[in-house]
Each structure stands twice: as C-alpha cells, then as structure tokens.
N, C-alpha and C positions, 0 to 999 in steps of 0.2 A: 899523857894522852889527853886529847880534848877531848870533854862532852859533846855527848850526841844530841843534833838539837831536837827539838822535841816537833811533834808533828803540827804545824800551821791551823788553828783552827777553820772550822768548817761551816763558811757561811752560804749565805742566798741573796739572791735578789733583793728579796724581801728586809733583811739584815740593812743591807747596806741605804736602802733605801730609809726604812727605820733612823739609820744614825743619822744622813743628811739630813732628812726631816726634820728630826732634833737638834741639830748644829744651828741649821736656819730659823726656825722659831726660837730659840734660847737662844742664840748668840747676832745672829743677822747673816746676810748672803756672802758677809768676806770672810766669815770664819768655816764658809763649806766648799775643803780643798777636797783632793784627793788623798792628799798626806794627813789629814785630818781625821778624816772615814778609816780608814786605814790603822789608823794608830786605835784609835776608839772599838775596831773588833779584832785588832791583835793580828794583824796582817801586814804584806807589804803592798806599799802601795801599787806596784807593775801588775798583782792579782784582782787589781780592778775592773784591764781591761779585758779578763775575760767576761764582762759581764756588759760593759761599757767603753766605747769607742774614747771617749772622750769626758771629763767634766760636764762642755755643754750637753753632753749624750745625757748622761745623771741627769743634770737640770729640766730637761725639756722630758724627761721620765717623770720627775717629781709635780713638773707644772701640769700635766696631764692629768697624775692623781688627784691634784688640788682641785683642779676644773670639776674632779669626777666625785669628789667631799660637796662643792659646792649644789653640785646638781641635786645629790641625795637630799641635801640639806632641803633644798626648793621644792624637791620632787614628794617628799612627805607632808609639805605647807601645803602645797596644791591637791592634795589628794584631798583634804579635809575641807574645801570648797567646792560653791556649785560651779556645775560645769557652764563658767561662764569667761567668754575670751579676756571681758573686761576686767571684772576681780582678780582671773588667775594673772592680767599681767601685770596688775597694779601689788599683788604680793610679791610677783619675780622682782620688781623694782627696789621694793621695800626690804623682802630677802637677802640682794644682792648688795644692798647699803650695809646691810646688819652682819652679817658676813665680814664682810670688805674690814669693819670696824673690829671683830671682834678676831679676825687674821689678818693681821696688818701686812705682814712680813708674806701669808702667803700670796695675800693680795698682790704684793710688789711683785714678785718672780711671773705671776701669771698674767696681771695687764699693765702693769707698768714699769719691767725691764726693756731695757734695748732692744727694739727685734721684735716686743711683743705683738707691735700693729700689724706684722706681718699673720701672724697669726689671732687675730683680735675674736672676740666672741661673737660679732656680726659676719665673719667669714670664713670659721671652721665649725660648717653644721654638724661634721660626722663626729663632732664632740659632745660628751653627756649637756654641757652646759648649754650649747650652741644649739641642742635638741628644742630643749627646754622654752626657751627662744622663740622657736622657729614655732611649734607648736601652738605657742601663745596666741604668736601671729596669724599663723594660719584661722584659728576658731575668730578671733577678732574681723577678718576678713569676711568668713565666712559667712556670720551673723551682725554686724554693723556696718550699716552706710558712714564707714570712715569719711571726715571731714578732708581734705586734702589741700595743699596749693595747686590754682591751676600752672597747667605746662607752662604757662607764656610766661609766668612770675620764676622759673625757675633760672638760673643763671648757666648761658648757652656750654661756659667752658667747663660747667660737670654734666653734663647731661651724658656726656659718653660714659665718663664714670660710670653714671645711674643705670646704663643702658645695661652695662656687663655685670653689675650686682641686681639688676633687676631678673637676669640672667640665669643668674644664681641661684638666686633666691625660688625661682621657678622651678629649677629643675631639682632644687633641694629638697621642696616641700611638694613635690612630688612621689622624691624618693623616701618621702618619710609617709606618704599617705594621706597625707593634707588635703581634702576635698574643697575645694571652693572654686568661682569663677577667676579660670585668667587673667579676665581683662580687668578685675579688680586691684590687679596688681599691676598698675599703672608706673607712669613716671612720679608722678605728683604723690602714689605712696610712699616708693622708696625712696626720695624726697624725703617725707614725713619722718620715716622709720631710723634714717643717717640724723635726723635732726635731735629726733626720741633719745639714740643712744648717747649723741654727742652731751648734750643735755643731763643726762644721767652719770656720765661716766667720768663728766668734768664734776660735777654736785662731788661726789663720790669721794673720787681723787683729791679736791679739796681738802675736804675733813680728812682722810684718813691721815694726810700730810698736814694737818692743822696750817691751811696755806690759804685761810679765809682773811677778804682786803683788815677786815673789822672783827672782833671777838665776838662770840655769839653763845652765848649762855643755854642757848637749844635748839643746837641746827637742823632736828630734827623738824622744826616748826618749818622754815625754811624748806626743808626736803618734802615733805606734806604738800604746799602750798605749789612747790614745781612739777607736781604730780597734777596737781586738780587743775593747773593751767594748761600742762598739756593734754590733759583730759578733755577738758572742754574745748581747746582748739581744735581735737581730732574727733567730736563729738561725742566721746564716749560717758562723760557724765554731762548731765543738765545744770544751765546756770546754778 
C-alpha cells in the first residue's frame, strides 16, 4: 500500500512574501522564482497562485513593501526635524541615498527594474514613499519664494509633458491637503522639480552600481556638494 501523503503545510501571504524577500536580498532577483518560494516553505508551486496572479504579481507586492520600509525609514528622520520644507527635503534626499546604499538589491526591484519608470516615485503619490515627497514639496512651496527657470527658457517639446505632471502634481497635493497657492506651482517649478529628481536619482544610481566615470574615495562629498547647488539655484540656502 502507498503512504498517505501528509498534509501540505500552511502558509500566508505573509510567509511567502517573507521567503521572496530573503531569496532577493541573499541571492539577487534571478534566484526569486515561483519554484523557488515554493520549495523553501514546502509547497507546490501551482499553491501560489492562490495568493498571486503571477510572479510579476509577487514582484510589484514586494516593490510596494520596500517603497513602504523606505518611507518609515524617512518618516521617523523627519519627525525629529523642525518643521521646515527646506531641512525635511534635504534629509529625504540624503535619506534616500543612505537607503538606496545600504538595500541595494531592494533599491533595484523598486527604481531601477524594467517598467520601473512607469511607476517612478515622482508619479505614484498614493504611495507611502511618493507621500513623503509630495509633502516636502508642498511646505517648500508654501513657505519659500522658489527660485525657478523662467517659461521662455523651458524647451517648447516638454512643456506639454510639464502641463499634465503639473496636473498631477495639483490635484495630488490637494488630495493630500497641501495648503499653498496654485499659481506657485507654475511651469518653471515642475520644470525645477523633473530636474531636482533627475539629478538625485542619477547621483544615486551611480554609486549604488559603482558606475562613477572616475573612483571616488567619498562620494559622499560629491553628493553633499549636488545638494547645496541645487539649493542655491532654487534658493533654498544662501551663498
């Protein structure tokens, strides 16, 4: 007679996510299958999709949590600051470098996997991280005469871009309760704000992929110094 097989243990959400988690930071993003997850809490793998559609379904679960580790991360920095738009965005900045550094791996799945732009942190505000953000903005708006480009300097073939993130950005920090004047958030800001991120998020990506032209013994000095330029060009520190 065969053995009767024994009863499939009994996981959660939570479980499964757990293992990816740990596959991806200990091993990297190829070593987190389905067949992977699976074998590691003693299941098969078809019992996944009751939980999930898909792999990328797990993936864009996980990227979500990370977003929502990062934000805590930021959101306890900024608590311990005055309530100042300037400081709290210069700690998101410096936050999100320190972060990005010391999760490499989850850094990649969140802003620099395939796809990710679509989803980028300047365009999903109803995200903990994208809150984070937006909030900054708004008090920076509210209480400093932002330096800006004027309109004529901007170049004609993004302006429509700017039109419908500026859009956004409106009705977003609205829905968050963001008190400042409208017309502050001009073209010539969102302008600013596309340059701010680009700016930071390349800095960033750099280091964390060691993809600097020249070695740098403490890119940190580097990162510093692209902070208080664009501080100063947006007015927010004095020469």
């Amino acid at each position: 007679m065969s053995k009767p097989r024994g009863r499939a243990p009994v996981v959660s959400d939570g479980d499964i996510r757990r293992v990816a988690r740990a596959l991806l930071v200990e091993q990297g993003p190829e070593a987190v299958t389905l067949r992977a997850i699976a074998r590691e809490l003693g299941i098969t793998a078809p019992a996944l999709y009751r939980y999930y559609r898909s792999l990328d379904d797990l993936l864009e679960s996980l990227r979500l949590e990370f977003c929502a580790d990062l934000a805590a991360e930021l959101s306890a920095e900024i608590d311990t600051l005055p309530d100042d738009g300037a400081v709290q965005f210069f700690a998101i900045c410096k936050g999100f470098r320190r972060w990005a550094l010391a999760h490499t791996r989850e850094f990649t799945l969140v802003f620099a996997s395939p796809g990710a732009g679509r989803s980028g942190v300047m365009r999903r505000f109803d995200e903990p991280f994208g809150r984070i953000f937006l909030a900054a903005a708004g008090r920076l708006l509210a209480t400093y005469d932002v330096v800006t480009p004027p309109t004529d300097v901007i170049p004609a073939d993004l302006r429509e871009d700017l039109v419908g993130f500026q859009t956004e950005l409106l009705a977003a920090m609205s829905e968050a309760g963001q008190k400042f004047p409208a017309e502050k958030l001009d073209l010539g800001v969102t302008y600013l704000m596309i340059q701010i991120w680009a700016r930071l998020y390349g800095h960033v990506t750099l280091e964390v992929f060691g993809n600097y032209p020249i070695p740098l013994s403490n890119p940190e000095i580097l990162f510093d110094t692209m902070l208080a330029e664009l501080g100063r060009t947006a007015g927010l520190i004095a020469d």
